[in-house]
C-alpha distance (Angstrom), angle and dihedral (degrees) to the residues before:
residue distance angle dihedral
X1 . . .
X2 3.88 . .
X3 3.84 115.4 .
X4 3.92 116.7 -119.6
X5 4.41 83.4 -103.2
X6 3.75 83.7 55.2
X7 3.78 98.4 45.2
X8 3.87 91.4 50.8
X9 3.91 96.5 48.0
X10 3.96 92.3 47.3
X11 4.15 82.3 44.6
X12 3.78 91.3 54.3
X13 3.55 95.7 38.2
X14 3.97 89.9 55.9
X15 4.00 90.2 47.5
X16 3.95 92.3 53.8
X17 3.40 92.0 44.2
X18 3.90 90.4 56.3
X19 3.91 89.0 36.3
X20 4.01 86.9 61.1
X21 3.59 102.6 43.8
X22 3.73 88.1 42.5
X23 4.34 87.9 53.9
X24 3.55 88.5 38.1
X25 3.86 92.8 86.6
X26 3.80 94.2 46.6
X27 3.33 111.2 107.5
X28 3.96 105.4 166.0
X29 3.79 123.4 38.2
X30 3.42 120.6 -162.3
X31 4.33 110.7 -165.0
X32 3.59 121.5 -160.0
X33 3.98 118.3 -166.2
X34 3.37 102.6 -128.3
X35 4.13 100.5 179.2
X36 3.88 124.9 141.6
X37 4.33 81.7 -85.8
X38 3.94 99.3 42.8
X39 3.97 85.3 53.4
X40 3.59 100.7 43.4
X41 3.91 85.9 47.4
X42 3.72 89.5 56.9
X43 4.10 108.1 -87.1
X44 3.41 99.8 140.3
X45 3.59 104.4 67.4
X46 3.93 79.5 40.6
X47 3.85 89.0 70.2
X48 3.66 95.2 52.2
X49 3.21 102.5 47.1
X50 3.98 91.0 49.3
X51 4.01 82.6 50.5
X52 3.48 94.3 40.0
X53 4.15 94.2 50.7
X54 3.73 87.3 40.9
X55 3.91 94.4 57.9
X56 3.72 92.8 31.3
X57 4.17 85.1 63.1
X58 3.75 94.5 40.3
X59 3.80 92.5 -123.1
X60 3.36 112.8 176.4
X61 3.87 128.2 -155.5
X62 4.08 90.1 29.7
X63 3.52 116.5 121.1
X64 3.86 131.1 176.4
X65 3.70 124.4 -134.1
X66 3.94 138.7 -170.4
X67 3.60 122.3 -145.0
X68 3.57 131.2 178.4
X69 4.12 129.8 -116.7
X70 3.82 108.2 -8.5
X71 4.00 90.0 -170.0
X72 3.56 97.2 -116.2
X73 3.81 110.8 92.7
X74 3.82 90.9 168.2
X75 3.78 93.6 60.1
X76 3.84 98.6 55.5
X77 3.08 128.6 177.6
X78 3.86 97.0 36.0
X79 3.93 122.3 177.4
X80 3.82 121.0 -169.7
X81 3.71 116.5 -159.7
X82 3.95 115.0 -153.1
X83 3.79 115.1 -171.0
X84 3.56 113.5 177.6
X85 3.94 118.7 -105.9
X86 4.04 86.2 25.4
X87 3.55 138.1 90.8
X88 3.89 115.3 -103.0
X89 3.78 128.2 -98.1
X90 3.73 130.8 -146.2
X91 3.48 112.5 -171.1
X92 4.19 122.4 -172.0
X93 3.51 143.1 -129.5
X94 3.69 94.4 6.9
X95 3.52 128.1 -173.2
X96 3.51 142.7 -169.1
X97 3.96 92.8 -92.7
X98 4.08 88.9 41.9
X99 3.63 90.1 51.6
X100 3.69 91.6 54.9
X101 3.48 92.2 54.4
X102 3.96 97.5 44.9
X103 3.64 83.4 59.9
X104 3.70 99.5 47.4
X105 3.85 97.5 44.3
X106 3.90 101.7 22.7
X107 3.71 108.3 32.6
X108 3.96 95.0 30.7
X109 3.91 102.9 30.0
X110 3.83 95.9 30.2
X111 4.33 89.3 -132.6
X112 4.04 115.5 127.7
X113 3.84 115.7 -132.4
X114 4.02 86.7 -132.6
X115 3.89 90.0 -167.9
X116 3.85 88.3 62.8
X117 4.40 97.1 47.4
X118 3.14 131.1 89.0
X119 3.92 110.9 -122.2
């Protein structure tokens, strides 16, 4: 019989296993800061409208992320878009309408809104 150590490491073993194949599909990110000044400035009806667009269009390999402070309060809410095999975006003061349209030009289409990113 395992001991409880053993039990747990086989347990978190099987979880990250499942974590990676589950990821392993994703092939655009899209990360949302979601500190005390991103949600005060409006993030989290940011985050479900990106989700909402996202499953709405029936993109696949899109997945939404929080993250904590992104170091720039004054930009709130920022959204970075990660596709793979192309440089990140962070795009500012997002909101619910922006989002929608980060997902259907950036995450769908694969085409920046430039007057949105920071540079």
């Amino acid at each position: 019989m395992a001991s409880p150590h053993q039990a747990l490491g086989h347990a978190r073993k099987k979880a990250s296993e499942a974590r990676h194949r589950e990821l392993s599909d994703v092939t655009t990110r899209v990360i949302v800061g979601t500190a005390t000044c991103g949600v005060s400035a409006g993030a989290r009806a940011v985050v479900e409208a990106l989700e909402q667009e996202i499953a709405d269009r029936s993109i696949e390999g899109a997945v939404v992320t929080e993250t904590g402070c992104t170091g720039r309060c004054d930009l709130e809410p920022l959204v970075q878009v990660i596709r793979d095999g192309e440089p990140p975006v962070m795009y500012y003061h997002v909101t619910p309408d922006k989002a929608r349209r980060i997902v259907q030009q950036h995450v769908r289409s694969g085409e920046v809104i430039r007057e949105w990113a920071l540079t």
